[in-house]
N, C-alpha and C positions, 0 to 999 in steps of 0.2 A: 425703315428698319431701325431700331434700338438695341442699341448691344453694349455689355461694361465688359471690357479688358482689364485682365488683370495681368500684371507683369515687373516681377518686384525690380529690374534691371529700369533707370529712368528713362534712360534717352531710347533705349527699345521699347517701353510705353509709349511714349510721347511720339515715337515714328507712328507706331503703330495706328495709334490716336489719330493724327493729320491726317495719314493716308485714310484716314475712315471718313474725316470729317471734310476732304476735298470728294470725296467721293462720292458724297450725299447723304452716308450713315451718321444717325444720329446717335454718339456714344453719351449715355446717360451716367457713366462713371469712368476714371482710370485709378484705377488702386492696385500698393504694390506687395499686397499677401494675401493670405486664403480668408482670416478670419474678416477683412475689410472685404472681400469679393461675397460671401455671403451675404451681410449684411447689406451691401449695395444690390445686391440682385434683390431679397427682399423687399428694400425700400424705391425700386424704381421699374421690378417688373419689366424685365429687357426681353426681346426676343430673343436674344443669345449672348452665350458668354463666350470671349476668348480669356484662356485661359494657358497660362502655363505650369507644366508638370513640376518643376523643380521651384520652388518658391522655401522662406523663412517659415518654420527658424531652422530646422533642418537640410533644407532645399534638397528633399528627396523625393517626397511624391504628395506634397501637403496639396498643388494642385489638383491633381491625377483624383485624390477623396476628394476634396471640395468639389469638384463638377460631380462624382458619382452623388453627392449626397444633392448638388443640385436638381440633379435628375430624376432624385427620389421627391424632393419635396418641392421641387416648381418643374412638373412634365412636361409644360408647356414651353420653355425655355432652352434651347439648342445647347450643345458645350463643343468649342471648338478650340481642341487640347494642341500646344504644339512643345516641341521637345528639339531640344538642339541637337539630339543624339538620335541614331535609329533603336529602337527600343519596341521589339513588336510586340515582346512581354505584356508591353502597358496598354497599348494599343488592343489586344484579347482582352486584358483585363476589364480594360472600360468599356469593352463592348458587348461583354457578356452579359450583363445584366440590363441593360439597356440601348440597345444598338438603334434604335429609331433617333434622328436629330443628337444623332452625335458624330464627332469625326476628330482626326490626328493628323497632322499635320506637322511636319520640320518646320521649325521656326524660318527658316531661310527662305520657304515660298510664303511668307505672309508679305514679305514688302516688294513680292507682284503682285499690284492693286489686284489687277485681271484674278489673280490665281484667287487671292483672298476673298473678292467679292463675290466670287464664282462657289467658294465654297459656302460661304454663307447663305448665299443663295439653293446653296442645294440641299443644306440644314432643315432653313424652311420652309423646303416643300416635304420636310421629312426624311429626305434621304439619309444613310451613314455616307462617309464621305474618308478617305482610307489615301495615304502619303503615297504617291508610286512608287518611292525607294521604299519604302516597306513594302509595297506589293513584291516588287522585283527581288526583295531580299530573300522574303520568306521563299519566292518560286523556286530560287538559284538553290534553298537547300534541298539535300537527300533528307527523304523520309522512311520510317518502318511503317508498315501496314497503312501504306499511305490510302484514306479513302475515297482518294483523289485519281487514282491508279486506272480506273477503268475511264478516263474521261481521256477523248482524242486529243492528239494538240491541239488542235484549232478550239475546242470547247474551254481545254486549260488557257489559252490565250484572252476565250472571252470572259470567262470570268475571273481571272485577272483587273480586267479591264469592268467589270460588275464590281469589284473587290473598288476600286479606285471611285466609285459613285456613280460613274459614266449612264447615260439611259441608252437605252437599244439604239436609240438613234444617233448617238453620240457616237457607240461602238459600232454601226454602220457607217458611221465616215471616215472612224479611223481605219477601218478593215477594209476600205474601200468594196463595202459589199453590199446587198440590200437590206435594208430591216428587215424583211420578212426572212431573210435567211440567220438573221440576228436571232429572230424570234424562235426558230427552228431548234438554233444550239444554247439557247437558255433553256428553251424547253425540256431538250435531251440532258441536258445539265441538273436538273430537276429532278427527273426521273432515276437517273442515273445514282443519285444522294438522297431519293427515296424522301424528296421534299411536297409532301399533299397539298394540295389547292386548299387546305381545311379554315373556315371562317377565322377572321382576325389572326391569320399566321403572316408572316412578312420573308417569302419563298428567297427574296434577292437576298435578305440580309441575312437569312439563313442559311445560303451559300458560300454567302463571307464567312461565316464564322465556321462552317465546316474548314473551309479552306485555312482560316489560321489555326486552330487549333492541330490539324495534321501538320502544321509545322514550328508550333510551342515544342 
């Protein structure tokens, strides 16, 4: 795997960097702003970018555009955005537009290898990939005409945990339950948000973004 980090803070590059580069990822850049992260992903064609939201010269969301406009113009190329803050705003934001091989992430679970490499990994198999304190935040709020309202606990639990990247069989170990009854309440989860089997639609990540937008 080849990936360029970008992260304008040095010694939080440079962590980041190591733990990628004990780990067996090949990082083809580290740079520390948006218009150098462009230009490195152009000229080295990475599998995915990490990226952070708040970068120069403003350090308000110079990241946050840099991955969307990556996303537009190298598809092929994952964006995994982290934020020091919980911020689910940006998290919708980015994943409206293209929610396929992308993900959010707290900066604070990047330097567990496991967590990091786990997300990257689920980037490129395609996945979105969604912070659990942002899962857990947006749940904890009240909603209005939540369309969320008709789904049992146990449904809102598993797609929470859908919401997080997790596959059926992931959320079948944490629920200590069968897959096939995973499969059951995705299903009804589906149904229920009026999500069609229709060619080239992506049902999981369509769930996600149901789910945060009833709580923007």
């Amino acid at each position: 795997m080849r990936v360029v980090v970008a992260e304008d803070v040095m010694l939080t590059r440079e962590g980041i960097t190591r733990l990628l580069t004990d780990a067996g990822v090949d990082v083809t850049a580290a740079v520390g702003d948006a218009a150098a992260l462009l230009r490195a992903v152009g000229a080295t064609q990475p599998d995915e970018a990490i990226i952070d939201i708040r970068m120069p010269p403003t350090h308000t969301d110079e990241g946050l555009v840099a991955a969307q406009q990556i996303r537009v113009a190298h598809p092929s190329v994952g964006v995994l955005v982290l934020s020091q803050y919980v911020e689910p705003h940006y998290a919708l934001r980015l994943l409206e537009d293209h929610p396929e091989r992308t993900g959010y992430l707290l900066k604070e679970r990047v330097f567990d290898v496991a967590n990091l490499t786990d997300a990257l990994r689920r980037l490129a198999d395609g996945e979105t990939v969604l912070d659990p304190t942002i899962v857990a935040r947006l749940f904890s709020r009240k909603r209005r005409a939540d369309p969320l309202a008709q789904l049992t606990e146990r449904e809102r639990e598993v797609l929470a945990l859908v919401a997080e990247g997790l596959s059926n069989q992931a959320i079948a170990t944490r629920l200590f339950v069968t897959e096939r009854t995973v499969e059951a309440h995705v299903k009804q989860i589906f149904q229920k948000l009026g999500l069609t089997a229709e060619p080239g639609s992506h049902r999981r990540v369509l769930a996600v973004l149901a789910y945060l937008r009833s709580s923007a």
